[in-house]
C-alpha positions in Angstrom: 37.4 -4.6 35.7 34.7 -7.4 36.1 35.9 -10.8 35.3 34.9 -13.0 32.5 31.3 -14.8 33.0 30.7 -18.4 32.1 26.9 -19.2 32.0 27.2 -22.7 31.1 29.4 -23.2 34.2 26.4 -21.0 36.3 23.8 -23.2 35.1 25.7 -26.1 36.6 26.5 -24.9 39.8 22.7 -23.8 40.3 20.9 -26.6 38.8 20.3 -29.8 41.5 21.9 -27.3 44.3 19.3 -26.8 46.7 20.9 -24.4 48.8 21.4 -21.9 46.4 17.7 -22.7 44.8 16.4 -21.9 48.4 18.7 -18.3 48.3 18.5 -17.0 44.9 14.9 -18.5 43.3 12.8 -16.4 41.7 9.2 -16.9 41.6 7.6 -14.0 40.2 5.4 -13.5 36.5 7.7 -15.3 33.4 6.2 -15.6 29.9 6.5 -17.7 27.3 8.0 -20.5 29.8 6.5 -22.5 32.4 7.0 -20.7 36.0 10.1 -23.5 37.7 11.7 -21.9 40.9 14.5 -24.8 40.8 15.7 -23.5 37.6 15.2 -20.0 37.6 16.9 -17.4 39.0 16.8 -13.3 40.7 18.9 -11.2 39.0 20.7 -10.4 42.3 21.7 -14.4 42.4 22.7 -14.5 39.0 25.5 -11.6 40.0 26.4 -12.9 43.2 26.7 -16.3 41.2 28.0 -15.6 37.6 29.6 -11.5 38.3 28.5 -8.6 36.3 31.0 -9.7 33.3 30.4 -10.7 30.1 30.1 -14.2 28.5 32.1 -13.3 25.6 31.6 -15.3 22.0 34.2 -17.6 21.1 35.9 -16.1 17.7 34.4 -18.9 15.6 30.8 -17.5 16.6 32.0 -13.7 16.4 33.8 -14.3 13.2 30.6 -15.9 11.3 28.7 -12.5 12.6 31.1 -10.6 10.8 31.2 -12.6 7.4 27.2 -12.5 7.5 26.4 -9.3 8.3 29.5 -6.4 8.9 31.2 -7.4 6.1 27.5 -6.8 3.6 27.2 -3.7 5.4 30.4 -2.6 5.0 29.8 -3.5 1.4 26.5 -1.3 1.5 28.0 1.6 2.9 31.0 2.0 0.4 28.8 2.1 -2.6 27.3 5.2 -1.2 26.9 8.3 -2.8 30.1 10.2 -1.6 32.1 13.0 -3.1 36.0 12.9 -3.6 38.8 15.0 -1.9 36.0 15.7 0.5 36.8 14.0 4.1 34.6 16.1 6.3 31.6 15.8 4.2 32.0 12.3 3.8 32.2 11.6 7.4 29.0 14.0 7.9 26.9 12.0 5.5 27.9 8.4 7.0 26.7 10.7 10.3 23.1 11.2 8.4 22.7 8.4 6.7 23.7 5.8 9.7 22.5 8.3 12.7 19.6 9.8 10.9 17.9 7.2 8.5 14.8 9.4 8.7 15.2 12.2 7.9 17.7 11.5 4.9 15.3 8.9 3.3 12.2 11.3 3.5 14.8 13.9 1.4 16.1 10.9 -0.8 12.2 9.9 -1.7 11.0 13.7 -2.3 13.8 14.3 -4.9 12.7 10.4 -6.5 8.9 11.7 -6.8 10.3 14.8 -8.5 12.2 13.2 -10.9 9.4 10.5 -11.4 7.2 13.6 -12.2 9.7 14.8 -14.7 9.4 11.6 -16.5 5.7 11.7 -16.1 5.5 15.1 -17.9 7.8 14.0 -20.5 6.4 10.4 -21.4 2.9 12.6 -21.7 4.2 15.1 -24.2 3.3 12.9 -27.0 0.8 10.4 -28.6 0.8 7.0 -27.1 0.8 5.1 -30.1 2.6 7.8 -32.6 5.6 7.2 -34.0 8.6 8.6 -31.8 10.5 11.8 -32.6 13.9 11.9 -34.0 16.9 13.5 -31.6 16.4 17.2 -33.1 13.0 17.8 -32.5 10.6 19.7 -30.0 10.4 17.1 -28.0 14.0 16.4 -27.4 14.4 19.8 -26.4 11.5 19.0 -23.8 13.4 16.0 -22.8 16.6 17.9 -22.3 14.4 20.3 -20.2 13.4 18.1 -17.7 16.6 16.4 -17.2 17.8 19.8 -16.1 15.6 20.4 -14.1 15.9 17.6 -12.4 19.6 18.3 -11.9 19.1 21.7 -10.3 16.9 20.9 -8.2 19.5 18.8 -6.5 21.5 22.1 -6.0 21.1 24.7 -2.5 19.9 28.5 -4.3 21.1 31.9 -3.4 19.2 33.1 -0.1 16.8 35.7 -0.5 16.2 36.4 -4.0 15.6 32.7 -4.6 12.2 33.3 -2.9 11.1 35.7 -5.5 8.8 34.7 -8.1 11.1 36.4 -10.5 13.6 34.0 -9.7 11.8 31.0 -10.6 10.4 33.2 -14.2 14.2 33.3 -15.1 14.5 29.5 -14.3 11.9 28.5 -16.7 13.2 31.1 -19.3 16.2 29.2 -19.0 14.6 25.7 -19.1 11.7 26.3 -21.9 13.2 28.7 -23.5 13.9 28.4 -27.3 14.4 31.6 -29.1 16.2 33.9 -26.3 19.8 34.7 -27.9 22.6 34.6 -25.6 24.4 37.7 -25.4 28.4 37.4 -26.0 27.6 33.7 -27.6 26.6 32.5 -31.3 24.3 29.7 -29.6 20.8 29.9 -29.2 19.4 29.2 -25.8 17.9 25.7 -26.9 21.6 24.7 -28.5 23.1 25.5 -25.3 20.6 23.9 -22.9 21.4 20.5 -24.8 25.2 20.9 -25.1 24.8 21.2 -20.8 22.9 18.6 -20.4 24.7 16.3 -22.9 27.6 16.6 -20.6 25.4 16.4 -17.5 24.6 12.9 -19.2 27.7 11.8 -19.3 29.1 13.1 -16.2 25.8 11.3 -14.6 27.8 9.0 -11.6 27.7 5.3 -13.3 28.4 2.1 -10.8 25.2 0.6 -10.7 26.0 -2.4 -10.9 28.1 -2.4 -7.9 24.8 -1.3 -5.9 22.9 -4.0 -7.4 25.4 -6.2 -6.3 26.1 -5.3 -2.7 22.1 -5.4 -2.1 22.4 -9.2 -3.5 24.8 -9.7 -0.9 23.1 -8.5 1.7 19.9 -10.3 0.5 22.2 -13.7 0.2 23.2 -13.0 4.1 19.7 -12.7 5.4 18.6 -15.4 3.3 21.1 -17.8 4.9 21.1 -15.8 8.4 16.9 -17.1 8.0 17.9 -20.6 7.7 19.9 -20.8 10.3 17.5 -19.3 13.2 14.8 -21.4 11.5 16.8 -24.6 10.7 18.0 -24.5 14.3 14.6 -23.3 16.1 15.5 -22.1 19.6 19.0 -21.2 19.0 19.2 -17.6 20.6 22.2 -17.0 19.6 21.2 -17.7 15.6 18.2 -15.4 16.5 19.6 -12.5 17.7 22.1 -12.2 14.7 19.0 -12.6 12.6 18.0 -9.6 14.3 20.7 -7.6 14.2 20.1 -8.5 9.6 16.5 -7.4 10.3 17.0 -4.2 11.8 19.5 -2.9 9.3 17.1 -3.8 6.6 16.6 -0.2 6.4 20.1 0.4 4.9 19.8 -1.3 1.7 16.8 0.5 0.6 18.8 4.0 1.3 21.9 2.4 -0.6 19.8 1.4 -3.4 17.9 5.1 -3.8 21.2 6.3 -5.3 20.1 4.1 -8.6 17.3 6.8 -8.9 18.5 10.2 -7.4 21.9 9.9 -8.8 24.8 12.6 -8.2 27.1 13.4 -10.7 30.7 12.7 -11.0 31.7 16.2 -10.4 29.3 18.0 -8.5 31.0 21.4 -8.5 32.1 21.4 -12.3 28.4 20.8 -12.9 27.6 23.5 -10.7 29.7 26.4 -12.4 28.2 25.2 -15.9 24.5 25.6 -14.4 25.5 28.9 -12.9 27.2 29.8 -15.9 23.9 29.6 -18.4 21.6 31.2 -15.7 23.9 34.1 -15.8 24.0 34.2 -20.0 20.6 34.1 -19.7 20.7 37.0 -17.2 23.0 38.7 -19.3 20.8 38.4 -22.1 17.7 39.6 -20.9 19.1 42.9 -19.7 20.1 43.7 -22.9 17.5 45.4 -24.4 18.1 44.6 -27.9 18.2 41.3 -26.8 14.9 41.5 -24.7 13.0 42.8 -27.7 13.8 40.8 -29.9 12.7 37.8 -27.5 9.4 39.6 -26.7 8.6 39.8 -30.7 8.9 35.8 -31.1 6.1 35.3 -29.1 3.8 38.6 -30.6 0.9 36.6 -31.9 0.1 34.3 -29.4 -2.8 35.3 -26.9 -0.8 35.8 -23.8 2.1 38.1 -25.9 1.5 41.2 -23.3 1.3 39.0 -20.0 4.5 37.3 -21.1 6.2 41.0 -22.3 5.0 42.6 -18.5 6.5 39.0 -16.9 9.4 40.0 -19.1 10.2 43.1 -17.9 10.0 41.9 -14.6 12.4 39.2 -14.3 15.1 41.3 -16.7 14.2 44.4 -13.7 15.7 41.2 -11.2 18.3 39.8 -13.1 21.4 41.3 -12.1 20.4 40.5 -8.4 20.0 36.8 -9.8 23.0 35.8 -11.2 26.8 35.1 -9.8 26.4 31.8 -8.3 22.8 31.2 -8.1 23.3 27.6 -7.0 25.5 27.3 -4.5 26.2 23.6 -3.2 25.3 20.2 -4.0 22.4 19.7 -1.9 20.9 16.0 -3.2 20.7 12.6 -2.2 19.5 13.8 1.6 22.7 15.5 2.2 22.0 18.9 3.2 18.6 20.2 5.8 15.9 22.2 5.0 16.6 21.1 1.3 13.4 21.4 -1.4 14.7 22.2 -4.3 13.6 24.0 -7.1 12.0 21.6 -9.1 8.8 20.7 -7.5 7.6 24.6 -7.6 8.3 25.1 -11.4 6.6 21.3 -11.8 3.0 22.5 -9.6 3.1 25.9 -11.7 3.6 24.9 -15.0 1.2 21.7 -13.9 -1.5 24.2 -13.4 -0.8 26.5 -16.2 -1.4 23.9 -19.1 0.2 20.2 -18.8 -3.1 19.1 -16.9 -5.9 20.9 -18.8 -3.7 19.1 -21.8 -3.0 16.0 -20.7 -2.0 13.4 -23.0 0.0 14.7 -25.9 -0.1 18.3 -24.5 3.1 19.1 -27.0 1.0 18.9 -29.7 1.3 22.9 -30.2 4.3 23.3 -29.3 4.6 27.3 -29.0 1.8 27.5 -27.0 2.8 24.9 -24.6 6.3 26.3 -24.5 5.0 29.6 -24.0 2.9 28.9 -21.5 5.8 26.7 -19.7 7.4 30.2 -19.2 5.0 31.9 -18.5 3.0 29.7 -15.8 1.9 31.0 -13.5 4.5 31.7 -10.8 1.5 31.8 -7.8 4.4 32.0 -4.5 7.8 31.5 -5.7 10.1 28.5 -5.2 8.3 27.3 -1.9 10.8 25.8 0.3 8.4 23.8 2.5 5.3 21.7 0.7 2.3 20.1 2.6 2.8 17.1 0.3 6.0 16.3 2.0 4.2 14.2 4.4 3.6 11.2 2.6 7.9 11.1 2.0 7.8 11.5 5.8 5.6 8.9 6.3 7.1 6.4 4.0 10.4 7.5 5.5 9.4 6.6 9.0 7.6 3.4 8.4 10.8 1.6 5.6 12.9 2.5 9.0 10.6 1.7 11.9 8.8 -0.7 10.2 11.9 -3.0 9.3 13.3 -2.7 13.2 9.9 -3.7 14.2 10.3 -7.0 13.4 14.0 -7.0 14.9 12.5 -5.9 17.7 9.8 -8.4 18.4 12.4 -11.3 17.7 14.4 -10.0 20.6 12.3 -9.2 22.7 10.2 -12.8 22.7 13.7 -14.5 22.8 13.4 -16.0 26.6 14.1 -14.1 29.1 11.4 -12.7 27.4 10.9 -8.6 28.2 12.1 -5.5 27.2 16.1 -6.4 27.4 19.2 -4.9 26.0 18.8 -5.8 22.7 15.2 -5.0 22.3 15.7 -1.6 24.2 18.8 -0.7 21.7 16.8 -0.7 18.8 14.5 1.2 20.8 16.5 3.8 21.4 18.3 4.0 18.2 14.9 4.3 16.5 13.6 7.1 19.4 16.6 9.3 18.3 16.0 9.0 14.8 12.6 10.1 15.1 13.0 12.7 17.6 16.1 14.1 15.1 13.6 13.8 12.3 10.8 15.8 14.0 13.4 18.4 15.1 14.6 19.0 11.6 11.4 19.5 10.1 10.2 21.5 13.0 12.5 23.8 12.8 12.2 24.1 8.9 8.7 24.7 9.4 9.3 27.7 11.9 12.1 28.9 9.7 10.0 28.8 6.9 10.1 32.3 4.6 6.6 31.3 3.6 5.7 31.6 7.5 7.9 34.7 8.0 5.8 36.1 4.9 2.4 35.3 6.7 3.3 36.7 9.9 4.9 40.3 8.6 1.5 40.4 6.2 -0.4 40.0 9.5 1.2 42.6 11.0 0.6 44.9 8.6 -2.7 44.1 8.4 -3.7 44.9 11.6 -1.2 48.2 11.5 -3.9 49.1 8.6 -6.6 48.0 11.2 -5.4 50.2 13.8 -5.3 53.4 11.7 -1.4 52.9 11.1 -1.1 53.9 14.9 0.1 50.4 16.3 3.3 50.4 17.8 4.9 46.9 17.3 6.9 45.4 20.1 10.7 44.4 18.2 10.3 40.7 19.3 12.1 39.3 17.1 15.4 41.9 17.6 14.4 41.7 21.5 15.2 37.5 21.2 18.3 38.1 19.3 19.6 41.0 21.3 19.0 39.1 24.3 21.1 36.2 23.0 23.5 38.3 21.7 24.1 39.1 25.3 24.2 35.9 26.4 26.9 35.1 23.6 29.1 38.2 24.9 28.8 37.2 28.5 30.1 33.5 27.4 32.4 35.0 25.4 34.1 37.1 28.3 33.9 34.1 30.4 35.9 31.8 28.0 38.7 34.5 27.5 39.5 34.7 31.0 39.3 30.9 31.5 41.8 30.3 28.4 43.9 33.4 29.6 44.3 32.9 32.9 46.8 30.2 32.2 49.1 32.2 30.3 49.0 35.1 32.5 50.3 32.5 35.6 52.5 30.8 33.9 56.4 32.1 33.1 55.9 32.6 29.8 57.8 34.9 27.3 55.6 37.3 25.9 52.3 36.7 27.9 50.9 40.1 27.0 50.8 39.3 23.5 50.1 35.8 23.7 47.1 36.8 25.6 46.2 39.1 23.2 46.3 36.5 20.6 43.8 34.0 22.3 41.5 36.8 23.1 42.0 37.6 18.9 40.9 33.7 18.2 38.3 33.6 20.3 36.4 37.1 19.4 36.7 35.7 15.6 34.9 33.1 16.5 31.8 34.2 18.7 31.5 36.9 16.0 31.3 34.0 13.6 28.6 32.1 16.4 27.0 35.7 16.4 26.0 35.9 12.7 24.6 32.5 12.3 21.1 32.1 11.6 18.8 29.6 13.8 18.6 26.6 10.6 22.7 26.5 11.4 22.7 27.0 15.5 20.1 23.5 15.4 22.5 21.8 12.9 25.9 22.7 14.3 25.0 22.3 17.8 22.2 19.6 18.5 21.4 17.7 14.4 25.3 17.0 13.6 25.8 15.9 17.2 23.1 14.3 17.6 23.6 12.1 14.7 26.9 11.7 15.4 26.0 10.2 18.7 23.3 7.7 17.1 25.7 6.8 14.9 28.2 6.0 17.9 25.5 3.7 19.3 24.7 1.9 16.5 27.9 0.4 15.7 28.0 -0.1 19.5 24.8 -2.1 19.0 26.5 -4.1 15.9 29.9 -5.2 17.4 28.4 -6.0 20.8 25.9 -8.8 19.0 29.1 -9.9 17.2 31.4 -9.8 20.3 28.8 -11.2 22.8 29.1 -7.8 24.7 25.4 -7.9 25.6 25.7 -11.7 27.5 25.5 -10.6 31.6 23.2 -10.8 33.7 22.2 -7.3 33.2 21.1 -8.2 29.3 20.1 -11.5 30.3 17.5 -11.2 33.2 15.6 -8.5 31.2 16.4 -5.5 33.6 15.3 -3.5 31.4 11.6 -3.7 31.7 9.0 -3.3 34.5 9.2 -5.7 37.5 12.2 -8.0 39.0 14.5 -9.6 36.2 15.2 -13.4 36.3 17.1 -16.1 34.2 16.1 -19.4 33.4 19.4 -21.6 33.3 17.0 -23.9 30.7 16.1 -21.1 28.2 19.3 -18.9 28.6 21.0 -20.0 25.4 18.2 -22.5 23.9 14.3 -22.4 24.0 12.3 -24.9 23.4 9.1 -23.2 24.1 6.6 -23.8 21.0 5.3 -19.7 20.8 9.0 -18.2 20.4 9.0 -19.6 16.8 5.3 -18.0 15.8 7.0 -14.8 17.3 10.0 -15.3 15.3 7.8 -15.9 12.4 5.9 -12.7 12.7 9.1 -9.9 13.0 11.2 -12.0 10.3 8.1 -11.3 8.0 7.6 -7.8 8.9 11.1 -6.8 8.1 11.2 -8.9 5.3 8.0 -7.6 3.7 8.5 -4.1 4.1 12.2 -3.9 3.1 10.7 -5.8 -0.3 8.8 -3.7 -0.8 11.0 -0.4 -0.8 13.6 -2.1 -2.8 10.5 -3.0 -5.5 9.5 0.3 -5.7 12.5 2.1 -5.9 13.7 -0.7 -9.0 10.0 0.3 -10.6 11.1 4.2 -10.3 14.5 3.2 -11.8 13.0 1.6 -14.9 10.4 4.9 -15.5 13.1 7.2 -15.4 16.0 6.1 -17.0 14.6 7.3 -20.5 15.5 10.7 -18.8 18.7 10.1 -18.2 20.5 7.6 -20.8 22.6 9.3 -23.0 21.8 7.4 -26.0 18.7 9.0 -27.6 17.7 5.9 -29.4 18.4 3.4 -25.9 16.4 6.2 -24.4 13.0 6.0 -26.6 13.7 2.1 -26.3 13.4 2.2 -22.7 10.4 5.5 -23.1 8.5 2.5 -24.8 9.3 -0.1 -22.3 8.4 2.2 -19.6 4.9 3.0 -21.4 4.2 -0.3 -21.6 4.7 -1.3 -18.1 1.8 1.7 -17.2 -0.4 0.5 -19.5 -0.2 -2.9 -17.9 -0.2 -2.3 -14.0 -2.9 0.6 -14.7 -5.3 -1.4 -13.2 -3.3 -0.8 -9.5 -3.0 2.7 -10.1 -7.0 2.9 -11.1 -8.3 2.9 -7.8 -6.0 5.6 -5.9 -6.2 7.8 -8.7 -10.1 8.1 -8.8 -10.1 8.2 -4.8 -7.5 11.0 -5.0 -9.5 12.9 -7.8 -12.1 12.9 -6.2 -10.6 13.9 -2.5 -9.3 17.1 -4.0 -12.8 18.1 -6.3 -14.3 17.7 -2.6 -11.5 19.3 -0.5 -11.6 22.2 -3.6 -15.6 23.0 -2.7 -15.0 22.7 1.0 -12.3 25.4 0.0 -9.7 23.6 2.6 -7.3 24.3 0.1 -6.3 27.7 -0.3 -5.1 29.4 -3.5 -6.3 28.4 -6.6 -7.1 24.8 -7.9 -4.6 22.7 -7.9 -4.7 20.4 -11.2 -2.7 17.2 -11.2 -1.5 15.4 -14.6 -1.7 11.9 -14.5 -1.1 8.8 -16.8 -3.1 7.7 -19.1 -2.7 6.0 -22.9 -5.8 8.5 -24.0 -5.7 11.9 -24.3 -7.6 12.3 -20.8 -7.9 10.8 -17.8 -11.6 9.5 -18.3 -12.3 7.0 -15.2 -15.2 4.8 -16.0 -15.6 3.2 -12.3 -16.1 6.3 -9.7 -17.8 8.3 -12.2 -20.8 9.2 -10.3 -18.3 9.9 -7.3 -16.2 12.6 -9.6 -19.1 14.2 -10.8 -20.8 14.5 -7.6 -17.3 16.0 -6.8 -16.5 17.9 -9.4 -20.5 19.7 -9.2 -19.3 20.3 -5.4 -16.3 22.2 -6.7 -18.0 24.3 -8.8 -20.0 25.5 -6.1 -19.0 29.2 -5.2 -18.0 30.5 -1.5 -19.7 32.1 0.5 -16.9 35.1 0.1 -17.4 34.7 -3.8 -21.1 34.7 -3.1 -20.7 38.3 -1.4 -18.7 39.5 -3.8 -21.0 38.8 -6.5 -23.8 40.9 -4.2 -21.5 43.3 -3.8 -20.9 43.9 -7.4 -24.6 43.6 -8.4 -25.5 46.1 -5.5 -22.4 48.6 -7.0 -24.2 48.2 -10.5 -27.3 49.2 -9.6 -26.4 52.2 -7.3 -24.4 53.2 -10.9 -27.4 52.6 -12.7 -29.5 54.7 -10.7 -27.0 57.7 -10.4 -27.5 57.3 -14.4 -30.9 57.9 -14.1 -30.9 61.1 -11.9 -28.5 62.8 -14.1 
C-alpha cells in the first residue's frame, strides 16, 4: 500500500536543489503559468520524489466539505419522492435519479408540460373577466376532469389493448362524461369522478416546504462555498470544492420538480380506486339498457350517430379493458419507456374543439363535453411523441450545462489540463448521456407505433406482389436464435453449479442436483419470456446506473477526503502530452487568468441552475389551482395565475407567433403527416389574434391552405370519374 504523500515537504526538497532540478525538470508546453524549469517538475520526478500516495486532507478541511456540501445533498436527496415499505424501489430510484439525471429529468419535465397543459385547458374554459363559477357547476366538473387526468397519466397501462383507440374512447367517457349511469351504483358518473378526485386531493403528497427548504440550503452553501474561492482568489483547494457545489447543481432542480409532478401518499390505494371507476364504467357500458340510455342524452346534437357508432365500439372492447387497467405507479421519472396517457387525450380533444374555441370554449357546455368524448381518437394512446425532444433537450443542457462550468473551473486550476477532477465529471456526464440515448433508442425501436408501420408495410407489398410473397420470419428467426443461445447457457450453468455437488460427499446428491437444475430452469424460462424493453433495463440501464452512481459518490468523498492529491491527479496525466507540477501553483495560483476562468464556469452553473429552479416555481404557481383542495383557495390562486399571463404575455408574444407560424408553413410543406395539428394557447380574448407577425401568419396560413399535389390528383381523378359517368348517361 503506497505511503502517505506530503507535497509541502516535496516542494521543499525540490526547490533551491539543483541536482534534482537538473534530473527531474520539465520543460515542455504549461499554460496559464510562466514556463520555470527550477520549479517545475516531470511527473516521473514527482513519483520518484513524493510516491504515488495521496496527500490526504487534514479533518478540519474534510470536515468543512462535508457541512457545505454532503450534508445539503444529503438533505436534497431525502426529500425525494419515494414510496414507503418499498426498499428495492427506493434504492432503484436513488440509482436513476443520481446515475441517470438525464434521462429521469426529461420524464420529470414531460409529465410538468402535461399537467401545465391541463391547467392551460382549464384556466381557458371560461371568460377572463366573468365572474367565477361556484363548486357545483360545469366547470368544476371540468376542473375535476383534468386533475384526473393528470393523475393517470402518472400510472403504467395494461399492454396491448392500451394501444387501441377504443381504449383511450373509454378513458374520456370516463373523464368527460356526465350522464353515463353506473351500473350496480346510485351515483352518476360526474358524482363519482369528483368524490375520486376529492380524495386524490387530499391524498396529494404534502411536504413542500421541506423541499423549499433543503433547496435554501443548498443555495446558502454555494452562496458561501462562492465567497470563499473568490474571497481567497487562488486557493485551489476552496475552488475545487466550489466545483464539486457546481456540478451537483443539477440535483436541486430534480428535487425541486417533485413541487409540480407530485405523487400521492398512497400510490397503490389510488391505483385500485382509478381501476375501480374504469371498470364501473366498463360495466356500464356493456349493459345495454345502460348504453341506451347514454346514447339518447346526447340525440340532438349534430354528431349523435358518430358518437352512438364510437359507442358501440368501445362497449364491443370493454370487457378486454377493464381488471386493472393501470398497473404501477409510473411518475416522477421512475419507470422507462413511460408516456402516459394524458398527452394523447390532451392532442385529440385539442384538435377536436378546445382550439377552434379557444378562450371560453365551455361556453356550450354539451357540445364541448360531447365533443371531449368524442374527439377524435386519430392513433390511440401513442407511447412515443416527436415533441419529446425539447424535454430531452432541456434535460441534457440543466445537467450538462450546470457541470460545464464545474468543469472549466477544474480544469483551468493549475496544473492546468484535462486532470482527474475535470475528467470525472467527464465521465460521469458521458454515461449519463450514453444511458439517456440508450433508453430512448431502444423505446423508439420498441415502439408499437413503429411495429404498426412496419407489419402495414408488409402487407402492403404482399398486396403488391399478388398476395404471392413469402415473408422471411425474421423476427421469430432473432428470437429462436437467442432462445438457443439462452439454452446453451443454461446447460452450461447447470453443470458448472452441479458439478460441485456431484464431487462432493454429500447426502442426497441425486436430488440436491435435481433441485439446482429445478432453480435454475425457473429462471432462464423467466429470462426466456422477457421482452427486449426489460433485457436493456435489467441487464445494461439498472447496472449501468448503478455503476454511475458508484462513481459519483466516489467523485464526492474523494474531493472531501483529498483522495484525488498524487501526482497522478496533480501533473494532469490525464490529457495529451507529458504531465508536470509546478511546486509554486500546486496548492495556490497567483496567475491573473485563473480567476476570469473561475468567473466564467461559476456563472454558467449558476445561471442555468436559476433558471430551472425559476421555471419550475413559475409552473408550480400555474397549476396549483388544479390541485388545492379548497375550491375557493383554488379560484383565488386561478386568478392569481391569470394575472401573472396577462402580465409576462409580452415574453410569451414572440415564440408563440414564430411557432404559429412554423407549423402553418410546415402544414403546406405537408412535413407533418396526419391531419393539422391545432394548438390552444393563452390569451385574455376569445382568440389568439397577434397584431405583430400578421403578414407572416397570413402568408402562412394562405401556404397551408394550398392543396398537395396527391389532393391535387385526387381532385382530377374525381372530375375525370364524373365526366366518364356523365357520358355513360348520355349514351344510355
Amino acid at each position: 500500500m503506497p505511503q502517505s504523500t506530503d507535497f509541502t515537504q516535496c516542494a521543499a526538497e525540490y526547490l533551491g536543489n539543483a541536482s534534482l532540478i537538473a534530473k527531474w525538470n520539465y520543460t515542455g508546453p504549461v499554460r496559464l503559468v510562466q514556463p520555470n524549469p527550477s520549479t517545475q517538475i516531470t511527473f516521473a520526478g514527482c513519483k520518484a520524489l513524493c510516491g504515488t500516495g495521496n496527500d490526504w486532507y487534514p479533518w478540519s478541511t474534510s470536515s468543512g466539505f462535508i457541512t457545505t456540501w454532503v450534508l445539503p445533498l444529503l438533505g436534497n436527496l431525502l426529500q425525494a419522492p419515494f414510496e414507503s415499505n418499498a426498499f428495492w424501489r427506493t434504492v432503484k430510484l436513488v440509482a436513476r435519479y443520481l446515475g441517470s439525471p438525464m434521462a429521469g429529468l426529461t420524464y420529470i419535465l414531460w409529465n410538468i408540460e402535461v399537467s401545465g397543459k391541463c391547467a392551460l385547458f382549464v384556466d381557458m374554459a371560461i371568460p377572463y373577466d366573468g365572474p367565477v363559477p361556484d363548486e357545483n357547476s360545469d366547470f368544476a366538473s371540468m376542473r375535476d376532469s383534468f386533475y384526473l387526468l393528470m393523475n393517470i397519466n402518472q400510472y403504467g397501462m395494461k399492454p396491448g389493448i392500451s394501444l387501441t383507440k377504443e381504449a383511450e374512447g373509454l378513458l374520456r367517457i370516463m373523464l368527460f362524461g356526465k350522464d353515463l349511469r353506473l351500473l350496480g351504483s346510485k351515483k352518476s358518473l360526474d358524482t363519482a369522478r369528483r368524490k375520486l378526485v376529492q380524495e386524490l386531493r387530499s391524498n396529494r403528497r404534502r411536504g413542500v416546504v421541506p423541499v423549499f427548504i433543503s433547496t435554501l440550503w443548498f443555495l446558502f452553501s454555494l452562496g458561501i462555498s462562492i465567497q470563499s474561492a473568490f474571497g481567497y482568489l487562488g486557493d485551489n483547494a476552496q475552488a475545487h470544492d466550489l466545483a464539486v457545489g457546481l456540478f451537483m447543481s443539477w440535483f436541486p432542480i430534480l428535487i425541486l420538480c417533485s413541487i409540480v409532478d407530485r405523487n400521492p401518499a398512497a400510490a397503490d390505494d389510488i391505483q385500485r380506486k382509478i381501476n375501480k371507476l374504469v371498470d364501473l364504467v366498463c360495466n356500464s357500458l356493456q349493459d345495454e339498457t345502460v348504453r341506451e340510455g347514454f346514447i339518447l342524452s346526447f340525440r340532438d346534437l349534430a354528431e349523435s350517430q358518430r358518437m352512438a357508432y364510437w359507442v358501440e365500439k368501445i362497449a364491443h372492447r370493454a370487457e378486454h379493458i377493464k381488471g386493472d387497467f393501470f398497473r404501477h405507479f409510473a411518475g416522477q421519472g421512475r419507470a422507462r419507456f413511460h408516456y402516459g396517457a394524458a398527452y394523447a387525450i390532451l392532442i385529440d380533444i385539442e384538435k377536436a374543439y378546445v382550439a377552434d374555441h379557444g378562450r371560453n370554449w365551455l361556453a356550450l357546455e354539451r357540445e364541448a363535453r360531447t365533443s371531449l368524448v368524442l374527439g377524435r381518437a386519430d392513433q390511440g394512446l401513442v407511447w412515443f411523441d416527436g415533441r419529446l425532444l425539447w424535454q430531452i433537450v432541456s434535460a441534457v443542457i440543466c445537467v450538462a450545462g450546470t457541470s460545464t462550468g464545474a468543469f472549466i473551473l477544474s480544469f483551468f486550476t493549475p496544473t492546468v489540463g484535462l486532470n482527474c477532477r475535470s475528467g470525472s465529471y467527464l465521465i460521469f456526464n458521458v454515461i449519463a448521456f450514453a444511458l439517456l440515448m440508450a433508453e430512448l433508442a431502444v423505446w423508439a425501436y420498441t415502439s408499437p407505433n413503429r411495429q404498426q408501420r412496419i407489419q402495414q408495410g408488409k402487407i402492403f407489398s404482399e398486396l403488391q406482389a399478388g398476395n404471392e410473397a413469402q415473408f422471411l420470419p425474421a423476427e421469430s428467426t432473432s428470437k429462436s436464435w437467442f432462445t438457443q443461445f439462452l439454452w446453451m447457457v443454461e446447460r452450461l450453468m447447470v453443470k458448472f453449479l452441479t458439478l460441485p455437488i456431484s464431487l462432493l460427499p454429500l447426502e442426497n446428491r441425486r436430488a440436491k442436483s435435481r433441485k439446482v437444475e429445478a432453480v435454475l430452469a425457473r429462471h432462464f424460462l423467466a429470462v426466456q419470456q422477457l421482452t427486449l424493453r426489460h433485457y436493456v433495463e435489467r441487464y445494461f440501464l439498472t447496472p449501468a446506473e448503478m455503476v454511475n452512481t458508484v462513481w459519483l459518490v466516489y467523485l464526492i468523498m474523494s474531493q472531501a477526503l483529498g483522495a484525488f492529491n498524487n501526482c497522478v491527479c496533480k501533473t494532469r496525466m490525464w490529457g495529451s502530452g507529458a504531465g508536470y507540477l509546478d511546486f509554486t501553483q500546486w496548492d495556490y495560483s497567483n496567475s491573473s487568468l485563473v480567476g476570469r476562468y473561475w468567473i466564467i464556469g461559476t456563472t454558467i452553473s449558476c445561471s442555468l441552475m436559476g433558471i430551472g429552479m425559476i421555471y419550475l416555481l413559475i409552473e408550480w404557481c400555474l397549476q396549483s389551482h388544479l390541485s388545492t383542495e379548497n375550491y375557493a383557495d383554488a379560484m383565488r390562486g386561478l386568478q392569481n395565475a391569470r394575472r401573472f399571463r396577462r402580465y409576462t404575455y409580452w415574453s410569451r408574444y414572440p415564440a408563440s407567433v414564430l411557432v404559429l407560424g412554423i407549423d402553418h408553413v410546415m402544414g403546406a410543406l405537408r412535413m407533418r403527416h396526419g391531419s393539422q395539428r391545432r394548438t390552444l394557447r393563452w390569451t385574455k380574448d376569445p382568440h389568439f389574434q397577434p397584431k405583430v407577425g400578421e403578414t407572416l401568419l397570413r402568408i402562412s396560413t394562405r401556404m397551408h391552405q394550398l392543396p398537395s399535389q396527391k389532393e391535387r390528383g385526387m381532385d382530377h381523378e374525381g372530375t375525370n370519374q364524373a365526366f366518364v359517368d356523365e357520358v355513360k348517361s348520355g349514351e344510355v
